[in-house]
mmJSON file of the N, C-alpha and C atoms, coordinates in Angstrom:
{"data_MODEL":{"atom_site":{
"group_PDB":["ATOM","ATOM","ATOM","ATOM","ATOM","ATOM","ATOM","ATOM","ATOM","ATOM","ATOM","ATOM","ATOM","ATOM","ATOM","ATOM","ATOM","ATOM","ATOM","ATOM","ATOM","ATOM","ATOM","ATOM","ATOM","ATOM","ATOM","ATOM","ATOM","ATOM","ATOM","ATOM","ATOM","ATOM","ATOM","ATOM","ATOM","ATOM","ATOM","ATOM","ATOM","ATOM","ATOM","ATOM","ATOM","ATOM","ATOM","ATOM","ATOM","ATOM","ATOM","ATOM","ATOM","ATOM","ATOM","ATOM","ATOM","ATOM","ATOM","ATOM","ATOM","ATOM","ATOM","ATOM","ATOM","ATOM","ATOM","ATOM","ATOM","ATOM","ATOM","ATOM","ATOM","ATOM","ATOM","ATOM","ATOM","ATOM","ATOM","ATOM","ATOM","ATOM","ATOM","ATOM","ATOM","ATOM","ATOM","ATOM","ATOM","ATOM","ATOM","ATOM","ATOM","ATOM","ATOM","ATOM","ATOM","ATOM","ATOM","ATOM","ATOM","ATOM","ATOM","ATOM","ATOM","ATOM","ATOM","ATOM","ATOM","ATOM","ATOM","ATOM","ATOM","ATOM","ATOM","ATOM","ATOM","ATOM","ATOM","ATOM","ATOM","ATOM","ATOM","ATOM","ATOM","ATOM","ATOM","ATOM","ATOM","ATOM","ATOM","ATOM","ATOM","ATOM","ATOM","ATOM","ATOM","ATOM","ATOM","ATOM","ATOM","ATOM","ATOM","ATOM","ATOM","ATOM","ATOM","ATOM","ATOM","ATOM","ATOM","ATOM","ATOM","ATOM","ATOM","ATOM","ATOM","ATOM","ATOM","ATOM","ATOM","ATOM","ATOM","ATOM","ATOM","ATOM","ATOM","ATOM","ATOM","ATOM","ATOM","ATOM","ATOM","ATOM","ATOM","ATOM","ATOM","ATOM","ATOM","ATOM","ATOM","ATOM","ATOM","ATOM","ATOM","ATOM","ATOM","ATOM","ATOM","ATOM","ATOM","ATOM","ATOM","ATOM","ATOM","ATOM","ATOM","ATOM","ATOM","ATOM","ATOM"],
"id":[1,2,3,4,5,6,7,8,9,10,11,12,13,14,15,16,17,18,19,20,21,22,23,24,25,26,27,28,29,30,31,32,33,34,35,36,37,38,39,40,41,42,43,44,45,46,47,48,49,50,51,52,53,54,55,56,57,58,59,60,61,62,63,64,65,66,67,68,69,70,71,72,73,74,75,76,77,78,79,80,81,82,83,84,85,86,87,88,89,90,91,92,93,94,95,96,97,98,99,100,101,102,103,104,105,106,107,108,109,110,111,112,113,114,115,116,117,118,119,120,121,122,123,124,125,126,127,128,129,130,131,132,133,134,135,136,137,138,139,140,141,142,143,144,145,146,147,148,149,150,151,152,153,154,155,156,157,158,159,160,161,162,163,164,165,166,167,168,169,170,171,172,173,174,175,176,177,178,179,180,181,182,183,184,185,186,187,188,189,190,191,192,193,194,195,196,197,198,199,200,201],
"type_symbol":["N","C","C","N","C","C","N","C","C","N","C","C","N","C","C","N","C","C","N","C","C","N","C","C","N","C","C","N","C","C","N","C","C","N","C","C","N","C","C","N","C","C","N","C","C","N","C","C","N","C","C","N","C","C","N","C","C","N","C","C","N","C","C","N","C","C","N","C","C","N","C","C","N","C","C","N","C","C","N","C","C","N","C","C","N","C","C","N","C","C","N","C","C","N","C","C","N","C","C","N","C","C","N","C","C","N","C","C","N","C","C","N","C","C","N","C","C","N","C","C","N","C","C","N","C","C","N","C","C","N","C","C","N","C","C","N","C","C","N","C","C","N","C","C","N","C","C","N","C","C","N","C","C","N","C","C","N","C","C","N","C","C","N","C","C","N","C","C","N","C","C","N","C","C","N","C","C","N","C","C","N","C","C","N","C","C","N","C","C","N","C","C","N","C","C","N","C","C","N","C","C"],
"label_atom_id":["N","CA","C","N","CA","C","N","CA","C","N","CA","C","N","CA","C","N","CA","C","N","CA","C","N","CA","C","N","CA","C","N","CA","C","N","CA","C","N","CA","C","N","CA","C","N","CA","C","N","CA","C","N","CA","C","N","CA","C","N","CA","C","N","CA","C","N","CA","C","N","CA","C","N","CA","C","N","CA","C","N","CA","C","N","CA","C","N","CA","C","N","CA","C","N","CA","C","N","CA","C","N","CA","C","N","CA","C","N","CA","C","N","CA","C","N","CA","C","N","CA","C","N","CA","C","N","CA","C","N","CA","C","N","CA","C","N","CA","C","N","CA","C","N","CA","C","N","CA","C","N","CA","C","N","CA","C","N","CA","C","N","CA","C","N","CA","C","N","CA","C","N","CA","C","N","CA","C","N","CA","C","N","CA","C","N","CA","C","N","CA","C","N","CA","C","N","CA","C","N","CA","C","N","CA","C","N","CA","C","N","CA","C","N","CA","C","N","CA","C","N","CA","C","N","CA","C","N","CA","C","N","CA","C"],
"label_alt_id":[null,null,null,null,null,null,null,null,null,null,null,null,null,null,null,null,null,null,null,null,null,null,null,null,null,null,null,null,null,null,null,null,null,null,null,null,null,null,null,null,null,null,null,null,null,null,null,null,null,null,null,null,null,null,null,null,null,null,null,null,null,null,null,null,null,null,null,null,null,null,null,null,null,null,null,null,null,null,null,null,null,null,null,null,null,null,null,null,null,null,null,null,null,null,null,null,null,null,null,null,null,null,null,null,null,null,null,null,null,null,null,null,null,null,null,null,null,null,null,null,null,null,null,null,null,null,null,null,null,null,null,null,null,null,null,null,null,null,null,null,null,null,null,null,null,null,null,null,null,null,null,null,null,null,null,null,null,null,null,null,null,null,null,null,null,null,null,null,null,null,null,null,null,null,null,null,null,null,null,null,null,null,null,null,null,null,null,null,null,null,null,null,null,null,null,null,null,null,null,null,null],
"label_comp_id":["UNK","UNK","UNK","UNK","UNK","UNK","UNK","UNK","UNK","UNK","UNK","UNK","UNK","UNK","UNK","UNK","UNK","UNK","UNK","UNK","UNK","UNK","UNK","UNK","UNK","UNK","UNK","UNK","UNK","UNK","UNK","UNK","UNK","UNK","UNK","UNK","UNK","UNK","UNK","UNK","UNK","UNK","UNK","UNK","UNK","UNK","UNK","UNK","UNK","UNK","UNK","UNK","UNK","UNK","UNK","UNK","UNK","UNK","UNK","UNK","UNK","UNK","UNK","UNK","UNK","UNK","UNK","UNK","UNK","UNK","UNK","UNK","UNK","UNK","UNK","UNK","UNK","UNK","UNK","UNK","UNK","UNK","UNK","UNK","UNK","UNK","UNK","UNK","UNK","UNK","UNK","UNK","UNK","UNK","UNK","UNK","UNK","UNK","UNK","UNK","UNK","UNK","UNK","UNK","UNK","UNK","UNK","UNK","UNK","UNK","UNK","UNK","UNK","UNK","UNK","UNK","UNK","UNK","UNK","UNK","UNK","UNK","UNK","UNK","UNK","UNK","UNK","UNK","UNK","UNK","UNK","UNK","UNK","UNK","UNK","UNK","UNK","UNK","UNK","UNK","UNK","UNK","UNK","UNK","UNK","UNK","UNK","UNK","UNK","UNK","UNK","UNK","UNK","UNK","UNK","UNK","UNK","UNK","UNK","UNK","UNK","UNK","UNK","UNK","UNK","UNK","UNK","UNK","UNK","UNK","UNK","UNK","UNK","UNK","UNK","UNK","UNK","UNK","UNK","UNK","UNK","UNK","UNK","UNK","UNK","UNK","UNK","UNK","UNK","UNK","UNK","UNK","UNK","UNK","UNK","UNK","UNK","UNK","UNK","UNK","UNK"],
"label_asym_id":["A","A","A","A","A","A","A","A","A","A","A","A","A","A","A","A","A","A","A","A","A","A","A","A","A","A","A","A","A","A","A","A","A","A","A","A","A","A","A","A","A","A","A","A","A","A","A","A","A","A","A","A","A","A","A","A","A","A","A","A","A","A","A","A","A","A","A","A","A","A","A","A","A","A","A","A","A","A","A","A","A","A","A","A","A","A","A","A","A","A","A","A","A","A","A","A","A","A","A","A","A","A","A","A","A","A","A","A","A","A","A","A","A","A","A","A","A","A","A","A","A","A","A","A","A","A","A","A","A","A","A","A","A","A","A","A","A","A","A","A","A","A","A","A","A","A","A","A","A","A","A","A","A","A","A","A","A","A","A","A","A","A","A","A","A","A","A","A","A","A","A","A","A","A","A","A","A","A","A","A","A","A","A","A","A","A","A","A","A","A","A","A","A","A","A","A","A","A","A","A","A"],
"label_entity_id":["1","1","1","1","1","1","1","1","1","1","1","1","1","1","1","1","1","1","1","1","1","1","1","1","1","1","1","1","1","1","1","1","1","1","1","1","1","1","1","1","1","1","1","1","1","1","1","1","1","1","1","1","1","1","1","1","1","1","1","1","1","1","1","1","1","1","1","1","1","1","1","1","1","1","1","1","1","1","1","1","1","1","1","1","1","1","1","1","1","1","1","1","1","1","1","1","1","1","1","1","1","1","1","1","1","1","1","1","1","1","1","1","1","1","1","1","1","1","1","1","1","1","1","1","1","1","1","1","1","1","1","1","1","1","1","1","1","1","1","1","1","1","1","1","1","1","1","1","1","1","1","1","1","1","1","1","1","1","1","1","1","1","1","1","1","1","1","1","1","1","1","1","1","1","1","1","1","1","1","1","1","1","1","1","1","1","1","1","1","1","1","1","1","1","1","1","1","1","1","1","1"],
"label_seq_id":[1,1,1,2,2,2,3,3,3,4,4,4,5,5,5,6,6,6,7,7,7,8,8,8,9,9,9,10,10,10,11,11,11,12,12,12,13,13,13,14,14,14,15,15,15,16,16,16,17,17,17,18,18,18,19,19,19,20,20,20,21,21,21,22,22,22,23,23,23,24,24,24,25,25,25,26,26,26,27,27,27,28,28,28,29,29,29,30,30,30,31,31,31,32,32,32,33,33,33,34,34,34,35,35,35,36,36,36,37,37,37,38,38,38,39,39,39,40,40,40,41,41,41,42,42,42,43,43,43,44,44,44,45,45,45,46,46,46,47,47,47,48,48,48,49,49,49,50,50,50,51,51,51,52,52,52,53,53,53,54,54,54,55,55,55,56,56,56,57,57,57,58,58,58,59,59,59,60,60,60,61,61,61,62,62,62,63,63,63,64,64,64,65,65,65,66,66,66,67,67,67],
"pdbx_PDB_ins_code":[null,null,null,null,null,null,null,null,null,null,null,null,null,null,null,null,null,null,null,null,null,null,null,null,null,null,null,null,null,null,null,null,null,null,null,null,null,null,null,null,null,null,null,null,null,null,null,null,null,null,null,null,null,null,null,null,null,null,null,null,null,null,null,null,null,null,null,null,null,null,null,null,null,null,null,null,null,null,null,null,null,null,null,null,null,null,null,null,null,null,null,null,null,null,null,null,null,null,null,null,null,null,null,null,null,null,null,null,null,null,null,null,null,null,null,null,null,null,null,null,null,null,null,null,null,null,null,null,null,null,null,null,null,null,null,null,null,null,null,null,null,null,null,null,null,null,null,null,null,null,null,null,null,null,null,null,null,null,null,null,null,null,null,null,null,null,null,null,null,null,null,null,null,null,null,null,null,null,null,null,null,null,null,null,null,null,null,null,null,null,null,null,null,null,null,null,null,null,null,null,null],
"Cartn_x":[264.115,264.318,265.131,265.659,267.041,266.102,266.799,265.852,266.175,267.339,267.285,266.384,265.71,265.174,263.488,263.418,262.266,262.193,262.942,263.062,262.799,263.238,263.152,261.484,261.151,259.75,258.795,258.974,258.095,258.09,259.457,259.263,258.631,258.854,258.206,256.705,256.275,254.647,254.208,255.089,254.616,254.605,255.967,255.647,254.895,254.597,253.232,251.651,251.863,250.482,250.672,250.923,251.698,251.283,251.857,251.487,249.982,249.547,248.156,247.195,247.351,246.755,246.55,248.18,248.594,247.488,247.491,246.875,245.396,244.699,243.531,243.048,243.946,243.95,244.068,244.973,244.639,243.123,243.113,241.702,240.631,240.915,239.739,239.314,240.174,240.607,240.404,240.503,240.117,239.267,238.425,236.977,237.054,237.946,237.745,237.519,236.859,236.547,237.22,238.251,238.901,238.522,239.017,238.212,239.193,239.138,240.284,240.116,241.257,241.866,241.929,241.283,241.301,240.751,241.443,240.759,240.602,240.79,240.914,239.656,238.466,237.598,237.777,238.6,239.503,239.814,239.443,239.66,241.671,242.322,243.561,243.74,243.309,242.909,242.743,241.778,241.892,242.785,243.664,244.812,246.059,246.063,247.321,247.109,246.114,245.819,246.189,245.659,246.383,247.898,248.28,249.535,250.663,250.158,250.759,250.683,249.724,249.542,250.449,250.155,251.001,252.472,253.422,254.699,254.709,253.686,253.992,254.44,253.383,253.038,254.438,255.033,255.974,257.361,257.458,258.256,258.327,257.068,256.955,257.5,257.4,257.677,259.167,259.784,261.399,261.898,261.258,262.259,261.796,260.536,260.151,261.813,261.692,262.262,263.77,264.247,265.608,265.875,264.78,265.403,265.373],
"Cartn_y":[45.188,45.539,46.822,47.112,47.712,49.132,50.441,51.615,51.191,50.782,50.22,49.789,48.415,47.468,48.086,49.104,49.438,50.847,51.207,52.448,51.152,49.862,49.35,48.665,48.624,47.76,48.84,49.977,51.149,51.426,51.69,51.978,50.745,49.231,48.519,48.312,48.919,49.379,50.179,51.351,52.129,52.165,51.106,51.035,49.642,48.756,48.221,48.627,50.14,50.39,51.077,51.712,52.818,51.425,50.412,49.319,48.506,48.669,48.554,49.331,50.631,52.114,51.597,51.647,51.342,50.354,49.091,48.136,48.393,49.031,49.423,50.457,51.32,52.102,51.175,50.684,50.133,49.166,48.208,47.763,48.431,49.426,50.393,50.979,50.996,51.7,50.425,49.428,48.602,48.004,48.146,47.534,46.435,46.454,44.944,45.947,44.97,45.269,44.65,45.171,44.384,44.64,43.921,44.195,44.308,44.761,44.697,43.261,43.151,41.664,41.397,39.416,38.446,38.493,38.187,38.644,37.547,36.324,35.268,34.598,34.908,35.392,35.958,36.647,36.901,35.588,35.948,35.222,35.201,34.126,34.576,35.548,35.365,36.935,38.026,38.411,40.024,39.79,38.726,38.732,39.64,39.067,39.197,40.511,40.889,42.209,42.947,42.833,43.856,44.029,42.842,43.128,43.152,43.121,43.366,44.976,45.624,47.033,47.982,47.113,47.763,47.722,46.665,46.798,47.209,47.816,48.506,49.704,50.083,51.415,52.138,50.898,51.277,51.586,50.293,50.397,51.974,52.63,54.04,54.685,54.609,55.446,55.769,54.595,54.46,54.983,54.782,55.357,56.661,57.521,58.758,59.346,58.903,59.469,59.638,58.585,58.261,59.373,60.121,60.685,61.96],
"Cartn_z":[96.037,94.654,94.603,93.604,93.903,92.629,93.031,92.464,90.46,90.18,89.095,87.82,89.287,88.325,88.906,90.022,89.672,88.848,88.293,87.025,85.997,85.92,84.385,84.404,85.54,85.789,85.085,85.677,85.208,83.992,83.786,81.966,81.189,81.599,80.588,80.893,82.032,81.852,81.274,81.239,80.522,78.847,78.425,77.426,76.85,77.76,77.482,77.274,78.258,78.264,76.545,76.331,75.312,73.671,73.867,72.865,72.996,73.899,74.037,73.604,73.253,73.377,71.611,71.238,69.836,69.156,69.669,68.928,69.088,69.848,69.795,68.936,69.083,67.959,66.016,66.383,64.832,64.813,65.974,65.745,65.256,65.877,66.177,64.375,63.92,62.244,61.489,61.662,60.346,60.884,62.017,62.231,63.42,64.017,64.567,66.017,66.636,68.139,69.049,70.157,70.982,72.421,73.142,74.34,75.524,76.344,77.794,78.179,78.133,78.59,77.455,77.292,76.869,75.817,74.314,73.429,72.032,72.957,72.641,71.354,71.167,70.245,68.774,68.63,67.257,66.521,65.37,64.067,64.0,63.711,62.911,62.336,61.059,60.425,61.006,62.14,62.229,63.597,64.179,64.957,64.117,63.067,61.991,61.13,60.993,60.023,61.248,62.963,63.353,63.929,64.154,64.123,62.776,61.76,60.586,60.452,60.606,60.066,61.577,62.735,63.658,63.214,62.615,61.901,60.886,59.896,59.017,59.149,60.544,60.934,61.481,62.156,63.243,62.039,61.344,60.287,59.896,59.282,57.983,59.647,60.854,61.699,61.746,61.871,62.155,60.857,59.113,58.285,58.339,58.554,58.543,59.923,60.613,61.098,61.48,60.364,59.74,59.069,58.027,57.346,57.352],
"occupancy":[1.0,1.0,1.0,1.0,1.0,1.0,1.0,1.0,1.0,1.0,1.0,1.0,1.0,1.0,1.0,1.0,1.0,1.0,1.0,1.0,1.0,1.0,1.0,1.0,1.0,1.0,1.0,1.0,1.0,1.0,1.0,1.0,1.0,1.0,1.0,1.0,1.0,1.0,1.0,1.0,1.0,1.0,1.0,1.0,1.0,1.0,1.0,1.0,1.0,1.0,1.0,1.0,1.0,1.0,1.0,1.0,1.0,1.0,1.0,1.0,1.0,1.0,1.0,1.0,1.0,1.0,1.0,1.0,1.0,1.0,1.0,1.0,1.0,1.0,1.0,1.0,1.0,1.0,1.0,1.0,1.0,1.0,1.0,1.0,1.0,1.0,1.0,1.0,1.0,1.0,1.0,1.0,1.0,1.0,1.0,1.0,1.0,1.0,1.0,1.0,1.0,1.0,1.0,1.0,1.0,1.0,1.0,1.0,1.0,1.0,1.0,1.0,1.0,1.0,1.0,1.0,1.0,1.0,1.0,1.0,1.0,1.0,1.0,1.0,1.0,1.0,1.0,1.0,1.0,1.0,1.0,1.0,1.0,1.0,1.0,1.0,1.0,1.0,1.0,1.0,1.0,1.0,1.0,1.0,1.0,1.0,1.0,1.0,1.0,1.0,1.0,1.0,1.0,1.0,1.0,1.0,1.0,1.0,1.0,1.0,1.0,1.0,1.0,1.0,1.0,1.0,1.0,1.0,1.0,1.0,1.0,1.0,1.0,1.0,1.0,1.0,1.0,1.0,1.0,1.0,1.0,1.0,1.0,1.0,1.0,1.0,1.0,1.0,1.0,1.0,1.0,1.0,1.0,1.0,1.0,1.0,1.0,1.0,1.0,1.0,1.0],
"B_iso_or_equiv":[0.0,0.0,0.0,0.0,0.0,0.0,0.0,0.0,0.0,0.0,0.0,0.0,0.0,0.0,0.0,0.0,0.0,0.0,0.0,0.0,0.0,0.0,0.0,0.0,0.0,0.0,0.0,0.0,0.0,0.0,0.0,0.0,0.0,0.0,0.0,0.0,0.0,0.0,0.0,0.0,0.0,0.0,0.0,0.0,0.0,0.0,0.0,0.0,0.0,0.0,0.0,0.0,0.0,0.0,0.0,0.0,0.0,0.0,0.0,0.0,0.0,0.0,0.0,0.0,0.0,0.0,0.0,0.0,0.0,0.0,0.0,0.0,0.0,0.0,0.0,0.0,0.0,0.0,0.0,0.0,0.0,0.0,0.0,0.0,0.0,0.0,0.0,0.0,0.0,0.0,0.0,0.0,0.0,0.0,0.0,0.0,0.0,0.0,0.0,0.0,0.0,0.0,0.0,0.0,0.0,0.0,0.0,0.0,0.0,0.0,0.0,0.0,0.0,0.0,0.0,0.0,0.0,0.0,0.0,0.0,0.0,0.0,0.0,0.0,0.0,0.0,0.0,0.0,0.0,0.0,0.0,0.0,0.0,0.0,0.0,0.0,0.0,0.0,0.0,0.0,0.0,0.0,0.0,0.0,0.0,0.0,0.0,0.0,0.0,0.0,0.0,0.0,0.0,0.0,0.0,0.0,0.0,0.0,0.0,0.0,0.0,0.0,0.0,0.0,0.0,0.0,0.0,0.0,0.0,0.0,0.0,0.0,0.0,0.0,0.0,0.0,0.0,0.0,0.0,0.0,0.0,0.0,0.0,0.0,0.0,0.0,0.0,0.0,0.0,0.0,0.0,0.0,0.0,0.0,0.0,0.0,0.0,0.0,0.0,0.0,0.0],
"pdbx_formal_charge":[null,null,null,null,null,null,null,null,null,null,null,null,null,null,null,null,null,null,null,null,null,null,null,null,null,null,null,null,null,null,null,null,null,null,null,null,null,null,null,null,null,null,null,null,null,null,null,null,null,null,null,null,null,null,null,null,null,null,null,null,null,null,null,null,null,null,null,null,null,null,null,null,null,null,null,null,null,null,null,null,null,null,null,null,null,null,null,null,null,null,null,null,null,null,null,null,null,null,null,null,null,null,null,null,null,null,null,null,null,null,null,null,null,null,null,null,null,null,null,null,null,null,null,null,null,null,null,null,null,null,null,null,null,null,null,null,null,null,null,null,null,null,null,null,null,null,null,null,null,null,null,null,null,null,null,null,null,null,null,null,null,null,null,null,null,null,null,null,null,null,null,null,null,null,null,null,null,null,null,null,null,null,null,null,null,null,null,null,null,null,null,null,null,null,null,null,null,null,null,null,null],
"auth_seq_id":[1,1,1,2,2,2,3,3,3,4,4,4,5,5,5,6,6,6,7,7,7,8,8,8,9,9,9,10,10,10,11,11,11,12,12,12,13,13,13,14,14,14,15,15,15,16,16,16,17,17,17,18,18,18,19,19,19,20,20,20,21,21,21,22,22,22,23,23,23,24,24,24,25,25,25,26,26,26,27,27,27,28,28,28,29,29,29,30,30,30,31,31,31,32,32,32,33,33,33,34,34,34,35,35,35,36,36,36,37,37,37,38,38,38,39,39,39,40,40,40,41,41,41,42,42,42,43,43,43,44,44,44,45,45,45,46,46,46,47,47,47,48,48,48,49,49,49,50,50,50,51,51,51,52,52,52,53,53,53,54,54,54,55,55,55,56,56,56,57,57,57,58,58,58,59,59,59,60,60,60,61,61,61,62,62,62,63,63,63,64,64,64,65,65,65,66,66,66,67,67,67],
"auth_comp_id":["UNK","UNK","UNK","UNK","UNK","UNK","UNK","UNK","UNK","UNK","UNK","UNK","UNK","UNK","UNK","UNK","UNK","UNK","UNK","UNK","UNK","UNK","UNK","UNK","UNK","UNK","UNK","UNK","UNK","UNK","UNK","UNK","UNK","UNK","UNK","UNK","UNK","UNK","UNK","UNK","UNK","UNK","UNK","UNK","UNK","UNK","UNK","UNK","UNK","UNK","UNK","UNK","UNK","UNK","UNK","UNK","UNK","UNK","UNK","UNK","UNK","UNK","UNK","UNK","UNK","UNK","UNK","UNK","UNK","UNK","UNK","UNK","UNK","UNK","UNK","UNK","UNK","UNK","UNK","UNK","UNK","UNK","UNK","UNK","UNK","UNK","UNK","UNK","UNK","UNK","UNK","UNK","UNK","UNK","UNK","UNK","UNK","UNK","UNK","UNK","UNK","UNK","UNK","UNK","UNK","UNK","UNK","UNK","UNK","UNK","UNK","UNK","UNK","UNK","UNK","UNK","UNK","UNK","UNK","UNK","UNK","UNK","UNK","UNK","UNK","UNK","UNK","UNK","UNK","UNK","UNK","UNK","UNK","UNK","UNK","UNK","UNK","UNK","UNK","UNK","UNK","UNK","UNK","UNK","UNK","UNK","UNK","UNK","UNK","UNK","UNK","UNK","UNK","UNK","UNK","UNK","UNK","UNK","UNK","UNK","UNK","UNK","UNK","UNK","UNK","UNK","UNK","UNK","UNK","UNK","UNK","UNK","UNK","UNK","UNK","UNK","UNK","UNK","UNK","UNK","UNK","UNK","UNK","UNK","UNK","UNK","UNK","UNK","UNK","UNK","UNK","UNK","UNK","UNK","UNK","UNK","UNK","UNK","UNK","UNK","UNK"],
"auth_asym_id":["A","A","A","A","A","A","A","A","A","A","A","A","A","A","A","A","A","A","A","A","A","A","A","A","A","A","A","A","A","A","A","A","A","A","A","A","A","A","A","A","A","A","A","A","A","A","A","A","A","A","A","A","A","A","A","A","A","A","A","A","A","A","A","A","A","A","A","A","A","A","A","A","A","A","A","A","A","A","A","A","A","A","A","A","A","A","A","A","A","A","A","A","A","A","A","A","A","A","A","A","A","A","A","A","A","A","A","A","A","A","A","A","A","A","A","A","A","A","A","A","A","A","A","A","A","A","A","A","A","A","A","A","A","A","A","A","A","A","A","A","A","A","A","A","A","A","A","A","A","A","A","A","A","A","A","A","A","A","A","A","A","A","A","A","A","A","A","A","A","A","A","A","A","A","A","A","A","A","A","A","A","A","A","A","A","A","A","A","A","A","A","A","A","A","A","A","A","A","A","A","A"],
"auth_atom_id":["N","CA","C","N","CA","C","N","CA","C","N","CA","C","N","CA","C","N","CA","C","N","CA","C","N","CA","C","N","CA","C","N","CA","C","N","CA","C","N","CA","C","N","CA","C","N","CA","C","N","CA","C","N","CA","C","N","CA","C","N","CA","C","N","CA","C","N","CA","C","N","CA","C","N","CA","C","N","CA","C","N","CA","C","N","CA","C","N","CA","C","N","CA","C","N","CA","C","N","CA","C","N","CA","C","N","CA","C","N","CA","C","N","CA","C","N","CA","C","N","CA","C","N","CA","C","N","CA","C","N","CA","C","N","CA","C","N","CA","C","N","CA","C","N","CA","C","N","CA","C","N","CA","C","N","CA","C","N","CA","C","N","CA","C","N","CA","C","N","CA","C","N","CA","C","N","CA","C","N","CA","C","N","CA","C","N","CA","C","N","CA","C","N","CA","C","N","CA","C","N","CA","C","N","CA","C","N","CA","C","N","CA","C","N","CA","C","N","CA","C","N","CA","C","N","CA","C","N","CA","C","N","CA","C"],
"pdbx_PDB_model_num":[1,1,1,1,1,1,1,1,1,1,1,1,1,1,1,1,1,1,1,1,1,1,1,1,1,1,1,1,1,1,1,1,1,1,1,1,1,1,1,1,1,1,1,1,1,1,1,1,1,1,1,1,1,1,1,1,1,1,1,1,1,1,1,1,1,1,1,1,1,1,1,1,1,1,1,1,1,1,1,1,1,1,1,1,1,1,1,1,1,1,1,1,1,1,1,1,1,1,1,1,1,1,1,1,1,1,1,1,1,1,1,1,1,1,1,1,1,1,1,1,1,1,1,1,1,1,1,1,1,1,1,1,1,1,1,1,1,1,1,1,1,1,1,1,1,1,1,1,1,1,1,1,1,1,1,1,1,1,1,1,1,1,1,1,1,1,1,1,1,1,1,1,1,1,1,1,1,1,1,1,1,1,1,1,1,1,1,1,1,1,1,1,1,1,1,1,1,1,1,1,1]
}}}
């Protein structure tokens, strides 16, 4: 593996871990309980409430910092 593609391997762990941190954090705020790993147990609903409020979130992030 070439030093490249292990600089790009790393960063997208890190920014996986970094989006993991994220969505727990919102779980964590509108009540739902998630668990390491498999979280397959979730309703649709609190699947979608948290990844909806995570693109809201990210959204108010990108224009906050547009302007």
């Amino acid at each position: 593996m070439s030093k490249n593609n292990s600089n790009s391997s790393s960063t997208a762990k890190t920014h996986k871990a970094a989006l993991d941190r994220f969505k727990t954090e919102v779980a964590s705020e509108l009540g739902i309980n998630l668990k390491e790993g498999y979280n397959g147990d979730l309703t649709s609903k609190e699947a979608g409430s948290i990844g909806g409020e995570m693109v809201r979130r990210m959204i108010q992030r990108q224009e906050e910092s547009m302007q």
